[in-house]
N, C-alpha and C positions, 0 to 999 in steps of 0.2 A: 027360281027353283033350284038351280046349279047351285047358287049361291047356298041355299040354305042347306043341299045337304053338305055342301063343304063344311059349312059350320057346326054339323051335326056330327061330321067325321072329329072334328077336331075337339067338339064335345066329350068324343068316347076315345079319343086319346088322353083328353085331359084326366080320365077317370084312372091312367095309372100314376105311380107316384113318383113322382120328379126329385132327384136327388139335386142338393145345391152344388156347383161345381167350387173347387178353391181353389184360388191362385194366387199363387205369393209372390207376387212380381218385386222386381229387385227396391229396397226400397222402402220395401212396406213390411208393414208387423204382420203377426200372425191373427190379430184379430180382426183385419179389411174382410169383408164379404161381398164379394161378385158376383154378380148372374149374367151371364152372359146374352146378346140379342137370340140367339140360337136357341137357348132353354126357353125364351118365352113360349106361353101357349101360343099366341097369334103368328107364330113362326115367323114373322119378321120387323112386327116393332110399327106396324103402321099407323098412321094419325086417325082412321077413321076406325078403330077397332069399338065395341061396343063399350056401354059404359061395364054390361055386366061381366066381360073379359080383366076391363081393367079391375074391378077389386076382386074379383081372383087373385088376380096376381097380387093385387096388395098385400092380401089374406098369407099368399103364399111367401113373401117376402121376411112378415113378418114373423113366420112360423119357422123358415130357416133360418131367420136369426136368432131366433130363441134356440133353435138346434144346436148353430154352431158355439154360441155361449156355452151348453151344456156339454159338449162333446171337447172344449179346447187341453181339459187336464187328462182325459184318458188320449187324448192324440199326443200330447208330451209325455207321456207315460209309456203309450208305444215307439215313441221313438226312442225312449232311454234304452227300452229293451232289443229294440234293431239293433242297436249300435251293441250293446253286450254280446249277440248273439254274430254281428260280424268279427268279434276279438273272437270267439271261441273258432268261428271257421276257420282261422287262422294259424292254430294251433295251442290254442289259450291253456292255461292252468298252469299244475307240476311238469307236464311231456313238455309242453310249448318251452316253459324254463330251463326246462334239461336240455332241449332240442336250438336254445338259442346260447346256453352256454357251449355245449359243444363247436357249435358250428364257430363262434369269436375264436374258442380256444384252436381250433383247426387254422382260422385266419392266423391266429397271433403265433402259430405254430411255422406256417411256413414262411412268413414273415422275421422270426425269429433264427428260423434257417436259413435263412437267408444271409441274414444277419453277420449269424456266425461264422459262414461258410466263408464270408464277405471279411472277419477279424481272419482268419485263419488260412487264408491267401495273400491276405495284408504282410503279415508278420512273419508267412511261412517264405515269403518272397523275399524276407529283410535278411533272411538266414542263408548260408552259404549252401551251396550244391548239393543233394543228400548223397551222391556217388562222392564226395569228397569226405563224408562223415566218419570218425576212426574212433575206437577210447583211445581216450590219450593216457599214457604211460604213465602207470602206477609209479610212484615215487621211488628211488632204488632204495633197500634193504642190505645194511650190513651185518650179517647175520655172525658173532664171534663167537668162536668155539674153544674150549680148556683142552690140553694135552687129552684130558681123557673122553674128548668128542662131546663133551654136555656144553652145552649152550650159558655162554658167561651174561650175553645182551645181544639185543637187537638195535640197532641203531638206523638211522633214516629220518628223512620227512616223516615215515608213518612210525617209528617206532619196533616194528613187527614185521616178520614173512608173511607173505601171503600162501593161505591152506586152502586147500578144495574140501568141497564139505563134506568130503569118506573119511577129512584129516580132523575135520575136528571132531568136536565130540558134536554127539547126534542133539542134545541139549539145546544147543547153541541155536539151529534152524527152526526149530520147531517152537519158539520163548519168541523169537522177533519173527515168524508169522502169526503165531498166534494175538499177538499186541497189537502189531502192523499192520498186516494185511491177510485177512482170512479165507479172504479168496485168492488168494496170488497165485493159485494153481490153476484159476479158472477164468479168471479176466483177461482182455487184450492190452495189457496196461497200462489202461485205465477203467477205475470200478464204479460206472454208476451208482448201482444198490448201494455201496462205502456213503459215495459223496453223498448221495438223498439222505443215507443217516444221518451222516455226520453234520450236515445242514439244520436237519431238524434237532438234533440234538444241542446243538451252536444255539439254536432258533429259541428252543423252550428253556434254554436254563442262561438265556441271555450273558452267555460270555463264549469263549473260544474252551471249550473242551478237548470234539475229537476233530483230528483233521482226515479229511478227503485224500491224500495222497498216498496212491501205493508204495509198494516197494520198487516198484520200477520206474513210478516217475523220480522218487526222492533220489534214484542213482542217477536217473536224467540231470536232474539239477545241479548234483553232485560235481556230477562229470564235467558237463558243459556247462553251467548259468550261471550267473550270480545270484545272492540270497535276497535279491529286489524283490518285492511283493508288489508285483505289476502285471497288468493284463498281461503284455508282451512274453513277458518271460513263462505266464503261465500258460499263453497257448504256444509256444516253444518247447514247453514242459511237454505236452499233452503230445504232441508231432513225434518228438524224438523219444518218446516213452512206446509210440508205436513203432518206432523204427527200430529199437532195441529188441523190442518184443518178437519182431519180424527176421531178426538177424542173428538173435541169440537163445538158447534152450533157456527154460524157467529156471533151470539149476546154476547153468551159465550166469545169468541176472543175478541171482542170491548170492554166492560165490562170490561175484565183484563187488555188489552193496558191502557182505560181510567184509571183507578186507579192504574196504575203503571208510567206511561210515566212522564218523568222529564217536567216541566214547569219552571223552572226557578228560584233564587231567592231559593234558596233550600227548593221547593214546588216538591213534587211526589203526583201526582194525583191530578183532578180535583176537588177534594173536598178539600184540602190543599192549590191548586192556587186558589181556589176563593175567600177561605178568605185572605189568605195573600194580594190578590192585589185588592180584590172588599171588604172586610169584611162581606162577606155573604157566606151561604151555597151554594154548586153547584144548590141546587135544585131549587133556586132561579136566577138564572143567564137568562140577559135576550140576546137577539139575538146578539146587538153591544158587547157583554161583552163574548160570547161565539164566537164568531167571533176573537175577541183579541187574547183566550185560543188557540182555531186553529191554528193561525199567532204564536204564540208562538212558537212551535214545529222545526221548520226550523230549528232556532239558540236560545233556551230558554234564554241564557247568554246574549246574544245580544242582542234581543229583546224585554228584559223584560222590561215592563213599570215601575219597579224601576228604572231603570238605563237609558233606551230611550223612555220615553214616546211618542215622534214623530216616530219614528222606530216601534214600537207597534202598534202605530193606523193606519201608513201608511199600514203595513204587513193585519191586520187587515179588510181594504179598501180591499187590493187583495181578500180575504177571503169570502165578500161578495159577491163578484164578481163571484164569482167560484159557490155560494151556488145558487145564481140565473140563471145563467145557467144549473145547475142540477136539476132545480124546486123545490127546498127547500123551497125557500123563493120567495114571489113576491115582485113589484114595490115598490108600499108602503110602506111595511116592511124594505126593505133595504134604503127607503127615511125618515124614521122614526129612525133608527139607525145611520142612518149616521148623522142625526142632533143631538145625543146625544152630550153631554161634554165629551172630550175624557177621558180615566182612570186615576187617578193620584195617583199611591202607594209610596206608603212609603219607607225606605228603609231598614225597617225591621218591624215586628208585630208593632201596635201600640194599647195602652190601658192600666190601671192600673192592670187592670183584671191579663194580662200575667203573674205579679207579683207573683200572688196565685198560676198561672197554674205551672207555676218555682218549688213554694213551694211544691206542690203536687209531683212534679217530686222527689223532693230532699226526700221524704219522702215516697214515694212507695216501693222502695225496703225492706225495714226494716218492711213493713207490709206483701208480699207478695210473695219477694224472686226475682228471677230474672223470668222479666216477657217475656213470650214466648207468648202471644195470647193479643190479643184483650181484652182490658176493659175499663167498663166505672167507673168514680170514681162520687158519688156524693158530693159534698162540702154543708159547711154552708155560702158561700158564698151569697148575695145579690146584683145583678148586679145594683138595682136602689139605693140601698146604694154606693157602687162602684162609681157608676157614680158623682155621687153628692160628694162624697170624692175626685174625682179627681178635680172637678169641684173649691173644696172651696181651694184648695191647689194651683192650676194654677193661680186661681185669685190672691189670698196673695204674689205669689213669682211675679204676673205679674205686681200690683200692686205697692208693695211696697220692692223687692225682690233688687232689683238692686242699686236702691237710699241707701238701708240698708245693703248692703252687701251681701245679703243671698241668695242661688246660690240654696241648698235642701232643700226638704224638706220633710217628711214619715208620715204615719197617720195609726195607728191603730186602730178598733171598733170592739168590743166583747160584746153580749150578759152574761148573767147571770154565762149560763155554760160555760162561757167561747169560744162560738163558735165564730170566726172570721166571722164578716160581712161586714167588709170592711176592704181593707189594700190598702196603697198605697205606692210603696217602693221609690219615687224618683219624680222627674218633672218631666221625659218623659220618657219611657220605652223605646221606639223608639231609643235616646240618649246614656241611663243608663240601662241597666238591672239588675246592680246589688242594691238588695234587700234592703235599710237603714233599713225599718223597723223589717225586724228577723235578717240580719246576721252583722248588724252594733251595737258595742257595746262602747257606750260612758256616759261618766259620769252623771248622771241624777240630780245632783246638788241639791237644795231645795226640786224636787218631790221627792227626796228618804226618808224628813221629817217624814211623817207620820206612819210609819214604828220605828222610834224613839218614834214618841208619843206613840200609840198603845204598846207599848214594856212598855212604860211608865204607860198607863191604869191598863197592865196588873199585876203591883207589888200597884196597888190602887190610885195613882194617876189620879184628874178629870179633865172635861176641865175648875173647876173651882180655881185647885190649882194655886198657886200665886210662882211665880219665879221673881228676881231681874235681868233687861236686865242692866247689867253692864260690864268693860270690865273684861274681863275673859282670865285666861292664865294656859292652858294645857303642861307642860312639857316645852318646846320650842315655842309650837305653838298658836299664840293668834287667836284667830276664829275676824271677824269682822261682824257686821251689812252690810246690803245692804249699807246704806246711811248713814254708817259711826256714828251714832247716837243711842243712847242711853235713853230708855224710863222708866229708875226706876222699880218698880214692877207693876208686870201685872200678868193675868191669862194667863194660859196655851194655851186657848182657841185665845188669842189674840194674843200671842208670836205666834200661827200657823199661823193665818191669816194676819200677818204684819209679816212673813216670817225671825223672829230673830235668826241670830245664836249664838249667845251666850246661850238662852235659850235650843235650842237645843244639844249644847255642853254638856250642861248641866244636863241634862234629860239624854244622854247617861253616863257620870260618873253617874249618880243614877242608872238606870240599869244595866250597864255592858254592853259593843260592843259588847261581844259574845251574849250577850242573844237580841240584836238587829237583829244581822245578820241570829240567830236559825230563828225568827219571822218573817224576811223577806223571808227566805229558803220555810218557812213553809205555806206562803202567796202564792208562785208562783216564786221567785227571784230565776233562778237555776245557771247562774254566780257567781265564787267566789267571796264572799265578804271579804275584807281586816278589819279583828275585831279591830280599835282602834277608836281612839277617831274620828278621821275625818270623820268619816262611816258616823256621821250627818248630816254633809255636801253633803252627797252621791256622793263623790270623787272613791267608786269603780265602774268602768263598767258595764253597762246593757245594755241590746239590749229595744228596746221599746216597743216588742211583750211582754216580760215578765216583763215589767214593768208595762205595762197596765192591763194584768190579773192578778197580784198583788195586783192591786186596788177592782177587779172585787168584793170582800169576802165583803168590802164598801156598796159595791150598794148589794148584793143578801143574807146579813145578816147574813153572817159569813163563808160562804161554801167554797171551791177553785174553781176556775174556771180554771182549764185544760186548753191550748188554743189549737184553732185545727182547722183545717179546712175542714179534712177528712170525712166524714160520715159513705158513705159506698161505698166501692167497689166489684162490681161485674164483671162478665163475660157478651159477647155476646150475651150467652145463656139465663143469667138472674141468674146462679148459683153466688150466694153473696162467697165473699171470706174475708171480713172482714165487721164490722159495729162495731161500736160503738155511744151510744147516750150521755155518759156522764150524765145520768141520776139520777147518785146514788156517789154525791160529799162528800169528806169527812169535817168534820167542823174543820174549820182553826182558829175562833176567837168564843169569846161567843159573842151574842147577846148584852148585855150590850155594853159589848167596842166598839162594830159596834158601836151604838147607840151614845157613845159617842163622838165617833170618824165622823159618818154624822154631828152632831152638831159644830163639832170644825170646816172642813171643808168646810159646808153651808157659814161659815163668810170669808172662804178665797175668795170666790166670791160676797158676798154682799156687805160686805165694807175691802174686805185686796186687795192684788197684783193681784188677778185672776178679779176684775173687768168686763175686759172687756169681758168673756165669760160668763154674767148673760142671762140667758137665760126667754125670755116673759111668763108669767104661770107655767113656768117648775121649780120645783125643780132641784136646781142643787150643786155639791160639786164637791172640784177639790184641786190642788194644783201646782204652777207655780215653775217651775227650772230652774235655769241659771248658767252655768258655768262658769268658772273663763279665765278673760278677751273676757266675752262672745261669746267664741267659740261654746255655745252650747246655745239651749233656747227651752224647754218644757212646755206644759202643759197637763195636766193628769185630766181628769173630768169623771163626772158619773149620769146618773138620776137612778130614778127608772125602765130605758127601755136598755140602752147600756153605755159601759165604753167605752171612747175613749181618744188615746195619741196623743197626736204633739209632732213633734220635728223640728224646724228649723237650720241651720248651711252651712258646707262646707265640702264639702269631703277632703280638705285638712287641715281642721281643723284652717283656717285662722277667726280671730276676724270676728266678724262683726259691725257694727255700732252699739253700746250701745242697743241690742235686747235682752229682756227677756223675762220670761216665760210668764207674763204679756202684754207682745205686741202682736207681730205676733202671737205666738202660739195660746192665749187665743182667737184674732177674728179672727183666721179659723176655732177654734173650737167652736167657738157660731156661725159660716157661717154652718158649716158642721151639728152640729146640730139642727139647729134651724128647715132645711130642710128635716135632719133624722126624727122629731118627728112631721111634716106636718100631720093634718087628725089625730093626736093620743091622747086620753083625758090624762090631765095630772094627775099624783099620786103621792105621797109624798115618798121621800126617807124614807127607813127601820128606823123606831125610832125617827124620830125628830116630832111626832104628839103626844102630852098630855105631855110630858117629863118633869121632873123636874129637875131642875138643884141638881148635887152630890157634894158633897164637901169629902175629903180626911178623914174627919172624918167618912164619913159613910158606911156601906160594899158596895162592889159591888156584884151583883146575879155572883155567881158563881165563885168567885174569893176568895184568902184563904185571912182571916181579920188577918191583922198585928200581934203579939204578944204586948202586953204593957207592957215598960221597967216599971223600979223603979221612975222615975221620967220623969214628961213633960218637955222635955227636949226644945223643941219650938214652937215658934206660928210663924204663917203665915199669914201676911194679907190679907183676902180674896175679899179685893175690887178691885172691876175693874177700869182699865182706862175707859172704856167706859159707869160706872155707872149703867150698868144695874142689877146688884147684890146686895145686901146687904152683909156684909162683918160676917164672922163666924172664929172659928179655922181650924188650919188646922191639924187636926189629931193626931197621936200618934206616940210615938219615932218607927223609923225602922231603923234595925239594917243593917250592911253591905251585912249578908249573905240575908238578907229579902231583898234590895234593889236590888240586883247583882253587886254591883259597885264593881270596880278592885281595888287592896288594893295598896297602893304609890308604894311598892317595885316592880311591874308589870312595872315600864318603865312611866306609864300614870299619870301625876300629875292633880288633882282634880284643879278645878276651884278655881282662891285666886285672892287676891284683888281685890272683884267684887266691884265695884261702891267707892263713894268718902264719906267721913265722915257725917253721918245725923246727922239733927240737929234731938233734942228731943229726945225721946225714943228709942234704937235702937230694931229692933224684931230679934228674932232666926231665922234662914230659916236653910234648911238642909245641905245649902252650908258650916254652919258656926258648921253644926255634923260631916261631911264629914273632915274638916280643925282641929277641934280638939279646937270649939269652936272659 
């Protein structure tokens, strides 16, 4: 009875519906189906269960496996969609993607800084101390200045002074930030937003366009780095571009970039490019000119308007561009510059001037050592002299230069004390730099005569003693006339002025060559002079600088004239470090002999060879040289205001077309002065006003009078060829040592067979005391 209702219970359980259980044990596919002993109806699987239990359960066996066939594609189907629906709890789609790029980019961020922080400790450690960090000292500037305070050059490593930016023109800042750096007013020096441009810009047009670097790194680098393109140097860059930032005002930084930064044309700093390529100071540079200097910067070497004048102005164009966008500049102004004439420099300094600034250079050390600062030098230079020297010199070679042969040409003008007021060392500096008129030394020909005469004064002879122009024969050597000819007896004064060498020849055997060459040492000549007979000639080399102050004792009545162009140099600060005024000259000649000597020379220009440098009003003396097969042609003049030399020729020392000291020379130098003494009352050279004419009989002030032999040994006829004298004796016997002449056994044989048999009377001259009668 138990029994049965158990099975009755189990009956009315069986009547609800039995799910099949799955298990997927490892192993096994998804299609095994299980039933467990637990799901059977009989609750435990026993042998004696009825038969009608067991196909139940068959029944029901077979019907969950027909289930779970039916069910296997929608249980794969829900598991695709579990699994989609676990990504999205995750944070799936666009958020999820934003949300995981972020978070990498966060990793890869401080990882990155890390990174960096880790280079910039590295490199920052490689670097010396930042309490030991200093600019290092701008290169010194020599800054030369003309008599009349204008600025002749700058000279330096940089070229240029350094200006603060109230000095220059307002132009100049606002061109190279605008190009450079547009926020320089606003970054710590250095410009993210710059670099991301300049990146991306690099990035889209696949080459190097703009660069990343401000204004304050590129003077970082300037200052301290080398131009390596290396990490090191550029987080170097980036360190010290903040310590600058840190230590110095924005204007501070700009200010040293400008007066440091290369321009080109080996120009550093804007006060060095502006004269090299405009001829003017920065402070004057106007908007299209300071636009150029900006454009510069990219590629100095490339750009330079010496070398790409269209490359310059194009770069330039952009530059404006940039500046009126920034509000710099408006409409107008950039429609006003753009119509300028574009730049057109040179391709090196151009002007005579440079010449002097050279000279100044070559001659600083030896005044003030080696120079470490800043200084200014003042000169005796005159730039409107200058000018008009350059002026008469380009005309003559432009002229007549070419048809004649003659390629240079050099000009020196000196004052009393010998101060240089104008030099011109060549045709074009630009071309030539090197110097003719101080470092060129070539034979000064006839202008070295007077130097003979004066040697001659000074043993008593006048310009009215009388010499035989006949031929004349020294040892081996026969001296000749210009023009081959031969004019009998003359005075002295005429032999100078119709340029005789035979006379000449001869007046040195009466003196002596050494006592020639003492006189000229003693005048300003400080080239060795070769002592014989040919010295009259003026066959040893001179430079023309010290040929011309040579002459200078001529014109200012006996003194030397120093040549120089130095004044005074001082410092920055205004402390003088040398001056000299030349104020206090020693006497070189007496007065008398001057005296005699403007008189002899006055006729080399009225009526001898100097002709053509007579000057309108102006007293003038001088004396023209010409070298043998006219390689060389001089002339050398003087008033009562400046002594001034010419020299025409070739630097290779080739002939020129039959040119003497009388041609070219003589009219650039009646061009050059005529215009030097513009506006100035004229005055009569030292001594040639009330003069009486001397004759060899009679003393000279200051000169020791002859002794008188035992007998008059000769007469001299004292008439002129030109009549203007009456004729007198010529003095009293002078013996060899009183003469200075060199005795036969010396090598140098005295003047013999001058001239050819006269008729009448013959007279004694000294040639025939010298000969032994």
């Amino acid at each position: 009875m138990g029994q049965r209702r158990s099975g009755m219970a189990g009956q009315r359980k069986s009547g609800q519906r039995i799910e099949p259980s799955f298990e997927g044990g490892r192993g096994r596919g998804d299609d095994d189906l299980h039933v467990s002993a637990g799901d059977r109806i009989g609750g435990g699987g026993k042998s004696g269960r009825s038969a009608s239990s067991s196909g139940k359960a068959s029944t029901a066996r077979s019907a969950a496996s027909k289930s779970a066939g039916d069910r296997e594609p929608v249980r794969k189907s829900a598991r695709r969609r579990g699994g989609g629906s676990r990504r999205g709890g995750s944070g799936g789609g666009l958020f999820g993607l934003v949300r995981s790029l972020f978070y990498w980019c966060f990793v890869l961020g401080i990882w990155g800084g890390i990174g960096i922080a880790g280079l910039v400790l590295y490199y920052g450690a490689r670097m010396p101390n930042a309490t030991s960090w200093t600019i290092p000292e701008r290169p010194p500037n020599v800054k030369i200045l003309a008599v009349s305070g204008d600025i002749i050059a700058n000279r330096g490593a940089t070229g240029g002074e350094a200006l603060s930016l109230e000095n220059m023109s307002p132009y100049i800042p606002q061109a190279v930030i605008a190009i450079e750096d547009r926020r320089f007013y606003s970054h710590f020096g250095v410009d993210p937003l710059g670099l991301a441009r300049a990146m991306i810009t690099n990035i889209s047009t696949g080459r190097m366009v703009q660069g990343g670097s401000t204004i304050t790194q590129q003077l970082a680098k300037n200052l301290f780095l080398s131009p390596d393109r290396t990490l090191e140097r550029k987080v170097q860059e980036v360190l010290l571009s903040v310590w600058l930032e840190q230590k110095y005002t924005k204007d501070q930084i700009l200010a040293m970039y400008l007066n440091r930064v290369f321009f080109g044309s080996n120009a550093y700093g804007v006060e060095a490019a502006s004269r090299r390529y405009f001829n003017k100071s920065a402070r004057d540079v106007n908007l299209g000119e300071a636009a150029l200097l900006a454009g510069l910067l990219k590629a100095p070497s490339r750009l330079s308007p010496a070398r790409d004048p269209q490359a310059a102005e194009a770069r330039a164009q952009v530059v404006l561009g940039t500046m009126r966008e920034e509000g710099f500049v408006t409409d107008s102004e950039i429609k006003t510059a753009m119509s300028q004439t574009p730049t057109r420099a040179k391709s090196f300094w151009s002007g005579s001037e440079h010449y002097v600034a050279d000279m100044v250079m070559d001659q600083l050390p030896a005044m003030v050592g080696d120079i470490k600062e800043d200084l200014i030098v003042d000169t005796t230079l005159d730039l409107d002299l200058e000018k008009k020297a350059e002026a008469a010199i380009a005309a003559s070679l432009g002229e007549d230069g070419a048809k004649l042969n003659a390629s240079q040409a050099a000009l020196v003008s000196i004052d009393g004390t010998g101060a240089i007021r104008a030099l011109v060392g060549g045709k074009d500096y630009a071309e030539s730099q090197f110097d003719r008129a101080s470092k060129a030394r070539r034979q000064p020909g006839s202008a070295f005569k007077p130097f003979v005469y004066a040697a001659a004064m000074e043993i008593g002879r006048t310009p009215m003693s009388v010499r035989n122009d006949a031929p004349v024969r020294i040892g081996k050597w026969t001296p000749e006339n210009y023009d081959q000819k031969y004019r009998g007896e003359v005075t002295l004064t005429r032999a100078l002025a119709d340029s005789l060498n035979t006379i000449a020849a001869q007046l040195v055997m009466e003196v002596g060559p050494q006592n020639v060459a003492k006189l000229a040492h003693r005048l300003g000549i400080e080239s060795e002079l070769q002592a014989n007979a040919s010295i009259a000639l003026g066959t040893s080399e001179v430079s023309l600088v010290e040929l011309t102050s040579a002459y200078a004792p001529f014109m200012n009545g006996g003194f030397k004239a120093t040549p120089h162009v130095i004044r005074r140099i001082s410092t920055a600060d205004g402390k003088v470090l040398y001056e000299n005024t030349y104020d206090n000259p020693p006497r070189v000649l007496d007065p008398a002999i001057v005296s005699e000597m403007n008189q002899m020379m006055v006729k080399v220009i009225t009526s001898g060879t100097g002709k053509n440098a007579r000057l309108k009003d102006w007293d003038a003396a001088g004396k023209t040289g010409t070298t043998q097969s006219f390689r060389d042609a001089l002339f050398v003049g003087y008033t009562s205001n400046l002594t001034t030399g010419i020299w025409f020729g070739n630097d290779d020392g080739k002939s020129m077309k039959k040119v003497t000291g009388g041609g070219l020379p003589a009219k650039a130098w009646n061009v050059f002065m005529t215009a030097a003494h513009e506006g100035l009352s004229p005055s009569p050279l030292f001594g040639t006003v009330g003069v009486q004419p001397v004759f060899e009989d009679q003393p000279v002030a200051g000169q020791p009078v002859p002794e008188k032999g035992g007998d008059e040994l000769f007469d001299i006829i004292s008439r002129t060829l030109d009549g203007n004298e009456a004729g007198s004796r010529d003095g009293q016997a002078v013996t060899a040592e009183q003469t200075g002449a060199v005795p036969l056994n010396d090598g140098l044989v005295p003047p013999a067979d001058v001239g050819k048999q006269q008729t009448g009377t013959r007279r004694t001259t000294l040639l025939d005391i010298l000969l032994g009668g």
